[in-house]
DRENDO-1510 file (C-alpha; in Angstrom, 1 decimal, always signed):
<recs>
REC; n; res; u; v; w
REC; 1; UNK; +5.7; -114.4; +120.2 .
REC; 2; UNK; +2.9; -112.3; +118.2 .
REC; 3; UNK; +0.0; -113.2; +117.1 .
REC; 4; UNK; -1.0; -114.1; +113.8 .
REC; 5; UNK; -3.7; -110.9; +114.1 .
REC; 6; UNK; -0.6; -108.7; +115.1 .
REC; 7; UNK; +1.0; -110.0; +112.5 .
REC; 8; UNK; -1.6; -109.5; +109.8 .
REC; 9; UNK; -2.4; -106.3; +110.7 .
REC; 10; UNK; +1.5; -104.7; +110.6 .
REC; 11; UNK; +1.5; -106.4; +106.8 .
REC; 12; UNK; -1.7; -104.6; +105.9 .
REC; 13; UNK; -0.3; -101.8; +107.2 .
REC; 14; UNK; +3.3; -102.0; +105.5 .
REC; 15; UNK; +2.0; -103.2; +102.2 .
REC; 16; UNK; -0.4; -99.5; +102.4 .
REC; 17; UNK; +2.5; -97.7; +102.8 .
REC; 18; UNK; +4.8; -99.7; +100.6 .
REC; 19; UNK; +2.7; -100.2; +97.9 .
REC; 20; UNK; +0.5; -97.3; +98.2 .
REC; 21; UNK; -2.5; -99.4; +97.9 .
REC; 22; UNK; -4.4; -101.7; +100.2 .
REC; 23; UNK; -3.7; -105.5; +99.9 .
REC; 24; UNK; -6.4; -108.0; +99.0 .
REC; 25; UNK; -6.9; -111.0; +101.0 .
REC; 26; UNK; -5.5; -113.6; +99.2 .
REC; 27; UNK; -2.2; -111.9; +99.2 .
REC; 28; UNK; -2.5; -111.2; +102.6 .
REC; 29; UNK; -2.7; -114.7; +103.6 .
REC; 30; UNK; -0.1; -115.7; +101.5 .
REC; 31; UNK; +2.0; -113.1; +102.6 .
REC; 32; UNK; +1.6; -114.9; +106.4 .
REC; 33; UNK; +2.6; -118.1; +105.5 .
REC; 34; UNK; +5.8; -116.7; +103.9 .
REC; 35; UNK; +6.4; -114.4; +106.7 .
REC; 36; UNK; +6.0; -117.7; +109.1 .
REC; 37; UNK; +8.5; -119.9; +107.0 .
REC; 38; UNK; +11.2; -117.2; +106.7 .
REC; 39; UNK; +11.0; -116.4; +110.4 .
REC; 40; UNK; +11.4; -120.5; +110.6 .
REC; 41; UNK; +14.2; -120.4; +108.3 .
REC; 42; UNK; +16.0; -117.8; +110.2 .
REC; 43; UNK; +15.4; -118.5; +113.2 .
REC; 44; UNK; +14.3; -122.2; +113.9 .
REC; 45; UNK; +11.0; -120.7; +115.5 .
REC; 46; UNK; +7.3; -119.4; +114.6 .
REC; 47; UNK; +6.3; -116.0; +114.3 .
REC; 48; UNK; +3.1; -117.2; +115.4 .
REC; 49; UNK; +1.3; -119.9; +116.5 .
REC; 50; UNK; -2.4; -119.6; +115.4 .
REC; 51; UNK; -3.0; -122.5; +112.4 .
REC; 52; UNK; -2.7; -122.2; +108.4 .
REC; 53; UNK; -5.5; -124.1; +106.7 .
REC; 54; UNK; -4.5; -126.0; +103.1 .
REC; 55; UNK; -7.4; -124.1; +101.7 .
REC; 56; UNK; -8.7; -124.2; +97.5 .
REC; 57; UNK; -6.1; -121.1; +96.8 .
REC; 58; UNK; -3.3; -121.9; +99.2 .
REC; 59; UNK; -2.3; -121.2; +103.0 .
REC; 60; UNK; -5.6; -119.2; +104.8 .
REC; 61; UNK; -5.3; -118.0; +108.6 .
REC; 62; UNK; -8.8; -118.3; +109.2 .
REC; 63; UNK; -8.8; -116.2; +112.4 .
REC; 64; UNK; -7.1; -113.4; +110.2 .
REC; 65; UNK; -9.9; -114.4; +107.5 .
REC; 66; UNK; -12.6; -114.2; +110.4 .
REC; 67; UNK; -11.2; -110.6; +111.5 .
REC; 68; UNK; -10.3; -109.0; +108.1 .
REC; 69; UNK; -11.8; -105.8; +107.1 .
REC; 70; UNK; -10.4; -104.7; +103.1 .
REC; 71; UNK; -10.8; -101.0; +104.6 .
REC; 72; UNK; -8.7; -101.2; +107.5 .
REC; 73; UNK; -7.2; -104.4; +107.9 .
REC; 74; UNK; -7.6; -106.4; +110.9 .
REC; 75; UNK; -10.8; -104.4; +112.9 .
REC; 76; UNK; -9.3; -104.7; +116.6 .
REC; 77; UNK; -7.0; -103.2; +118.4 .
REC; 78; UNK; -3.7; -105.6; +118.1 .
REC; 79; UNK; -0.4; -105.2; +120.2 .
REC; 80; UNK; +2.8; -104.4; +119.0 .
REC; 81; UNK; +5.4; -106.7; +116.9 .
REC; 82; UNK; +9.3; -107.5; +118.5 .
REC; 83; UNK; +11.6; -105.4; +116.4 .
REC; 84; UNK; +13.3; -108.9; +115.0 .
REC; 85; UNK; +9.4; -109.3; +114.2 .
REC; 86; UNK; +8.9; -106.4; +112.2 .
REC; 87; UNK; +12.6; -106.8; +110.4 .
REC; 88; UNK; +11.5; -110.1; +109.6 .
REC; 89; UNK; +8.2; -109.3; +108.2 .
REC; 90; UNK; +9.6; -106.4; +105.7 .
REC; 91; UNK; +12.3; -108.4; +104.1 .
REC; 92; UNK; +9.2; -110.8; +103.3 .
REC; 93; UNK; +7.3; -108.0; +101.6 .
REC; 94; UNK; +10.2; -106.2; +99.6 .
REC; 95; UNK; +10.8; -109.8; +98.4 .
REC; 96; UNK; +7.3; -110.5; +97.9 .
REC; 97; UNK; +4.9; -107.8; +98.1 .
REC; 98; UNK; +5.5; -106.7; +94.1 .
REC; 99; UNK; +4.5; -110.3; +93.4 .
REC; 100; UNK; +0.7; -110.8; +92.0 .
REC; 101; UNK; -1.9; -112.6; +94.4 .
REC; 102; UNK; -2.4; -115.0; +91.9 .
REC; 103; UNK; +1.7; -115.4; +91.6 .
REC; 104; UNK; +1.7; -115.6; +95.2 .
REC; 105; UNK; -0.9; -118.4; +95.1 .
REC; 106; UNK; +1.1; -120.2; +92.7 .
REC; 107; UNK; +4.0; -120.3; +94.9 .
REC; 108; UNK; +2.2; -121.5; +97.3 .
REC; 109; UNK; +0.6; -124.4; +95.9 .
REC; 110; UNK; +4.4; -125.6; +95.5 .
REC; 111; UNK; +5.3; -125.9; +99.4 .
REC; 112; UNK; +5.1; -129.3; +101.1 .
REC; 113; UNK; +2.9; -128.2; +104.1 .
REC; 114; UNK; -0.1; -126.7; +101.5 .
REC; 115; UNK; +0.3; -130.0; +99.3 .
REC; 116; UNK; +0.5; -131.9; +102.5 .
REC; 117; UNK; -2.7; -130.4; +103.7 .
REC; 118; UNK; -4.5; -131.3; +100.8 .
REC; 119; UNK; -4.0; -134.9; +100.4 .
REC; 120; UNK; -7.0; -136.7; +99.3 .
REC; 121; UNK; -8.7; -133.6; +98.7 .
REC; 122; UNK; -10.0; -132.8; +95.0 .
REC; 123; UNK; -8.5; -129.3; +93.3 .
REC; 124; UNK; -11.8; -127.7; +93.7 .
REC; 125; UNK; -12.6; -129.5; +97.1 .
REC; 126; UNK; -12.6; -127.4; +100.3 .
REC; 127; UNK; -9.9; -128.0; +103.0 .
REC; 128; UNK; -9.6; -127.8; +106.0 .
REC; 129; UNK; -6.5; -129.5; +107.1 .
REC; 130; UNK; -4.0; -127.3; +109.0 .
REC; 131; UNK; -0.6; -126.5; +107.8 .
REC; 132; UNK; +2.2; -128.8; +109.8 .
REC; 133; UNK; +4.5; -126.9; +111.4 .
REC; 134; UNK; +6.9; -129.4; +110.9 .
REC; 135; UNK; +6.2; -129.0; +106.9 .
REC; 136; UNK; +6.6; -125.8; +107.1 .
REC; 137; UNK; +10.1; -126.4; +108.3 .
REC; 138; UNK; +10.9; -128.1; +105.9 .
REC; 139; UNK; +9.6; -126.1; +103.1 .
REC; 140; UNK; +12.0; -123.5; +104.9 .
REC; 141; UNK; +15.0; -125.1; +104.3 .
REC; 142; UNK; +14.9; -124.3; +100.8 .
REC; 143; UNK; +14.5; -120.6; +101.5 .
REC; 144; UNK; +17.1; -118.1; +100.9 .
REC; 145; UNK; +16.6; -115.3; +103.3 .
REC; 146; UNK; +17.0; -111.8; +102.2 .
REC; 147; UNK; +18.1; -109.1; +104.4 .
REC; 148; UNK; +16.8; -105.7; +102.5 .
REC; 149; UNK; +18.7; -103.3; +104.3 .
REC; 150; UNK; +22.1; -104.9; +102.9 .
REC; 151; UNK; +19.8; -105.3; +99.8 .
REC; 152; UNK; +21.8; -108.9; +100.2 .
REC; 153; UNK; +20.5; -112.4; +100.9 .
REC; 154; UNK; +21.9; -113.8; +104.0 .
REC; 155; UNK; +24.2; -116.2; +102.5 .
REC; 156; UNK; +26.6; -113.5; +100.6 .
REC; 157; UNK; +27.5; -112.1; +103.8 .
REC; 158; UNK; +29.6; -115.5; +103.9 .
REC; 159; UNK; +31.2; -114.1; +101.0 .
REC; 160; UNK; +32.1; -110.3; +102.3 .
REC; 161; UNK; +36.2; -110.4; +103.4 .
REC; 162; UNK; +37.0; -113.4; +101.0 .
</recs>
């Protein structure tokens, strides 16, 4: 299993080379908690298992918030991601990386683990609360996985040979 920094820092890197311009940190974040749920959704387990705070603006790693550098990412040294991993993680950001941070927040703020987080917290109070893994699952369920290489989402392969 990677870790979240891992994990951070191969988005950063992706999005730079996708996008052709660095990612801001709220995307970034947001960016993690999607690529946790869909790694959940396909495959029934984390991608890592460092907490998600129900921050203000939506899901924050805060050892990823702790570590980030806007220049370079995440400023250590951080181990290479499984394959599966990386597959994983790329279908998130063709899906989502064209998507505004504040868009991306938005979304967000409609998951059951980020509303979960925040119960009993004001809209402009801080939080703390960490994301439920178990909330995450279930905000998974509703995903529909997309696999950009077949530029397809999961379930049409169902429909290929009918």
């Amino acid at each position: 299993m990677a870790n979240v920094l891992d994990v951070a820092q191969y988005v950063y890197d992706y999005y730079l080379e996708m996008a052709k311009e660095k990612i801001d940190e709220l995307k970034l974040h947001k960016l993690l908690y999607f690529c946790q749920r869909e790694k959940l959704a396909l495959m029934n387990e984390t991608l890592f298992d460092e907490p998600m705070e129900g921050w203000i603006h939506g899901p924050v790693s805060v050892e990823t918030r702790n570590h980030f550098n806007k220049d370079k990412g995440i400023d250590l040294s951080t181990a290479p991601l499984s394959e599966e991993d990386k597959y994983i993680i790329r279908n998130v950001l063709i899906q989502y990386g064209d998507i505004a941070s504040w868009q991306l927040r938005n979304m967000s703020h409609k998951e059951i683990s980020w509303k979960n987080s925040r119960k009993g917290l004001r809209s402009d109070e801080r939080g703390d609360k960490e994301l439920s893994i178990e909330d995450i699952r279930k905000d998974a369920e509703k995903v529909r996985p997309y696999d950009s290489l077949w530029d397809m989402y999961y379930d049409e392969f169902d429909d290929i040979g009918d």
